[in-house]
N, C-alpha and C positions, 0 to 999 in steps of 0.2 A: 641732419639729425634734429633740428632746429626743426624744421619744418615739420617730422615724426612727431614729435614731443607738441606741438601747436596743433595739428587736423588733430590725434591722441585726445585732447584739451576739449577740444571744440565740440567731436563726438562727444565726450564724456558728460558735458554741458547741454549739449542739444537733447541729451536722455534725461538728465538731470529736469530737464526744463519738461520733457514730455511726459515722466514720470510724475511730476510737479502737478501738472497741469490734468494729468488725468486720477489722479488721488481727488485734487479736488473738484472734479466733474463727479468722479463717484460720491463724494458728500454731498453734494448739491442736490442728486439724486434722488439720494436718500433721504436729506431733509426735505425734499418737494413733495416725492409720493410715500415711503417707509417711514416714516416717525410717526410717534403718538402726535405729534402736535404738527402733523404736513398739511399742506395749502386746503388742498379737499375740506378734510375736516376744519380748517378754519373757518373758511369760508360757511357751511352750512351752518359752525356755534354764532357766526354774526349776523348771517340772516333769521336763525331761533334769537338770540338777543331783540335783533331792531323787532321783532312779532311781538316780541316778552314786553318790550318799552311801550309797544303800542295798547297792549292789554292793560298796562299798569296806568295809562294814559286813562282809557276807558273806564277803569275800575274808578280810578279818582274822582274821575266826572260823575259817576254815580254816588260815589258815596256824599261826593260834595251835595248832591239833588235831595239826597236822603236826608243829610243831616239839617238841610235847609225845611225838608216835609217836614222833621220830627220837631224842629223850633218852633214851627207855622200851629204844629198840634199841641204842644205843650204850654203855646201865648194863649191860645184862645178854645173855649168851651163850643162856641160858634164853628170852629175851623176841625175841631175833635166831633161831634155830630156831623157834621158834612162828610168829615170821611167814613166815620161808622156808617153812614148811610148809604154812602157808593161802594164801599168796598164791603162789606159785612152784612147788605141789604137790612139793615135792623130800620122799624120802624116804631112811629108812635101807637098807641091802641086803635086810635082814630083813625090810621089811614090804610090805604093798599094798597101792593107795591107792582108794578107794569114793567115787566123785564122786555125790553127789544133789542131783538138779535139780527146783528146785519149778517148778510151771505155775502 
């Protein structure tokens, strides 16, 4: 009877365990591929991130070159004529301007 009541036990347990065990293979499942937030789509918001850090990288470096241009124009009258002169082709009465275009 003893021994009934023991393999009874052990079965009971060994379901117990395999039911266990495959509940949580189905979660695993599911948070891997079915969830809003599964591996897939993680992976792709961290590689648009690390793009995003790179852009905000980039941007910086420009604005830093910009605000360093608009210092250089605001010190000096010299520095403000040189760019009106290259970027805005403006000239004096006196002169005439030679635009060369490379191919």
């Amino acid at each position: 009877m003893q021994n009934t009541f023991k393999s009874f036990f052990e079965k009971i347990k060994s379901k117990k365990i395999l039911l266990c065990l495959l509940i949580i293979g189905i979660f695993i499942v599911y948070m891997l591929f079915f969830d809003s937030y599964n591996l897939i789509d993680r992976a792709k918001n961290t590689q648009k991130i690390k793009q995003l850090e790179k852009e905000i990288e980039y941007y910086n470096t420009l604005i830093e070159k910009d605000q360093q241009r608009i210092h250089e124009l605001q010190s000096s009258d010299k520095n403000l004529e040189k760019f009106a002169r290259e970027q805005f082709l403006m000239k004096k009465d006196n002169e005439d301007i030679f635009i060369i275009e490379e191919e």
